[in-house]
C-alpha positions as CSV (number, residue, x, y, z in Angstrom):
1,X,-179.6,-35.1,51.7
2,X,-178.1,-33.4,54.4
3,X,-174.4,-32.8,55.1
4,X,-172.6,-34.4,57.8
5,X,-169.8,-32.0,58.1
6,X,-172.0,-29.2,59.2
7,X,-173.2,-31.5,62.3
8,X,-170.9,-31.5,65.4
9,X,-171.2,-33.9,68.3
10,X,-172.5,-32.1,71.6
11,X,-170.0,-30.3,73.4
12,X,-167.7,-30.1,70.6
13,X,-168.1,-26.2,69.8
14,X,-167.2,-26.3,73.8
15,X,-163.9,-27.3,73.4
16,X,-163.4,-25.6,70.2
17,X,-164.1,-22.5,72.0
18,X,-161.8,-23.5,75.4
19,X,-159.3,-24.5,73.1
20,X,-159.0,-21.3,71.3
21,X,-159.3,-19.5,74.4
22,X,-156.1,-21.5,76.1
23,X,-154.3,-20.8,72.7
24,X,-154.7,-17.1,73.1
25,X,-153.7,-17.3,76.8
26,X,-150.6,-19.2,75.9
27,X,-149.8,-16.5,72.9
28,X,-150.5,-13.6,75.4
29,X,-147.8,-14.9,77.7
30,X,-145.2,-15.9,75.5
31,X,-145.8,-12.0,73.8
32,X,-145.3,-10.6,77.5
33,X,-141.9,-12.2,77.4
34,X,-142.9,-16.3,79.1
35,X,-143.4,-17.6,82.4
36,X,-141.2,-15.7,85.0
37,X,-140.5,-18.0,88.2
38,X,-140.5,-16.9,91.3
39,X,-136.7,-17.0,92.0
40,X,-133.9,-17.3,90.5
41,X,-131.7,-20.9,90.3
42,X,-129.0,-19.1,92.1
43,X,-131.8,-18.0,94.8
44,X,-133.1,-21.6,94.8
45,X,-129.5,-23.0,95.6
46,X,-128.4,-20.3,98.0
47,X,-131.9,-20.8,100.1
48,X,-130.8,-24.9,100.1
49,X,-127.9,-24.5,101.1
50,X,-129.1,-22.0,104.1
51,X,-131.3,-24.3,105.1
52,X,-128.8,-27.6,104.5
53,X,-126.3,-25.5,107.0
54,X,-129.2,-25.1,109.4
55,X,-130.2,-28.4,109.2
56,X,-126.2,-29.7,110.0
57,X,-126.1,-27.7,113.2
58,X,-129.5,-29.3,114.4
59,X,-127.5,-32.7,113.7
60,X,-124.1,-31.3,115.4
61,X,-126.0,-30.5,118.4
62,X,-128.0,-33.6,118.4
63,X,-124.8,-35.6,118.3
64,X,-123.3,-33.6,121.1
65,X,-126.5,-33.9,122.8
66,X,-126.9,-37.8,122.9
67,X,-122.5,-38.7,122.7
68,X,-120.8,-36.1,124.6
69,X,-123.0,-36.6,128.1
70,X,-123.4,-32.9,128.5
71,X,-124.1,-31.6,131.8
72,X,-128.0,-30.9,132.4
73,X,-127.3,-26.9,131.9
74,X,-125.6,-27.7,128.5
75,X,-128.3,-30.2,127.7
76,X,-131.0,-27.0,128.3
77,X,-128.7,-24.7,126.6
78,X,-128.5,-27.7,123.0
79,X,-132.3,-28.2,123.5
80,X,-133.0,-24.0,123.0
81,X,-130.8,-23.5,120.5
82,X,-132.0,-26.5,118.4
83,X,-136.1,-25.2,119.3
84,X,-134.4,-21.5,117.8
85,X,-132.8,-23.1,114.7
86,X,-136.1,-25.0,114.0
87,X,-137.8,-21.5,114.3
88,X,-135.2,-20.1,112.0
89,X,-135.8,-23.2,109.3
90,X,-139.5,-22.2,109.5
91,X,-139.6,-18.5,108.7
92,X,-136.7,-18.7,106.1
93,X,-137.7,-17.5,103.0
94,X,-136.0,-17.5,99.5
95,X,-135.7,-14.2,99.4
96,X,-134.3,-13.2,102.2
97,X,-131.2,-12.8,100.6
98,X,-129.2,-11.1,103.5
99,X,-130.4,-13.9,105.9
100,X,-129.7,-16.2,103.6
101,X,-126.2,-14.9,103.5
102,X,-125.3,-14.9,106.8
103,X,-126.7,-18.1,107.9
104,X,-124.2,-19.7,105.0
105,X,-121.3,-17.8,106.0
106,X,-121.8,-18.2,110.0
107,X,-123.0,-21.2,110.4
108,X,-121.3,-22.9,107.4
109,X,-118.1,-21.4,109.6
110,X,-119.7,-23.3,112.6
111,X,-120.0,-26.2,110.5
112,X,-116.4,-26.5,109.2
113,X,-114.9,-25.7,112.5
114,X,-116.6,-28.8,114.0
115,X,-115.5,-30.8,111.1
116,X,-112.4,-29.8,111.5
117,X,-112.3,-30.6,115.3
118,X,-113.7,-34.2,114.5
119,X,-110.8,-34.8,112.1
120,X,-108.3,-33.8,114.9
121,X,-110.2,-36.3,117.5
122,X,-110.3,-39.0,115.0
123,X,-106.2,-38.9,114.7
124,X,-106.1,-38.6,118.5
């Protein structure tokens, strides 16, 4: 009689083998210290905000440009600087951490100093 231990299904000795392999991967990694990502949290917030203060001047101008009636020069003038922020929002990267910076502190300066100028006109 023959026994039934020694007999594996096809393809079983397969994914024995993958499964060992994936094993050893996953050991190798954790031994080199884990998964490293790409960027840091901070990185991750400091590149959202960037592009969340980018995003608020597109909508600052498109407000001015559909409320305020500017004159057709302004109008040229809020249509080229929306077409260069959408460039900007494009080639942002995460780790363009001096870009990064300065588009947070001017623009978020930009940003509060129209908010600030909306409070005033809404107590006028």
């Amino acid at each position: 009689m023959q026994d039934d231990t020694d007999q594996a299904a096809p393809g079983d000795k397969a994914k024995r083998e993958f499964s060992q392999a994936v094993e050893r991967i996953n050991a190798d990694i954790l031994a080199a210290g884990g998964l490293h990502p790409k960027w840091t949290q901070e990185e991750a917030i400091a590149y959202e905000c960037a592009r969340e203060c980018i995003t608020h001047l597109k909508a600052i101008y498109t407000g001015e440009l559909y409320h305020d009636n500017p004159t057709p020069e302004r109008r040229a003038e809020i249509k080229a600087e929306q077409s260069r922020l959408a460039a900007e929002l494009r080639g942002l990267h995460v780790h363009d951490h001096a870009e990064i910076a300065r588009i947070r502190r001017d623009y978020g300066q930009r940003i509060r100093e129209h908010m600030a100028q909306a409070k005033r006109s809404a107590k006028d």
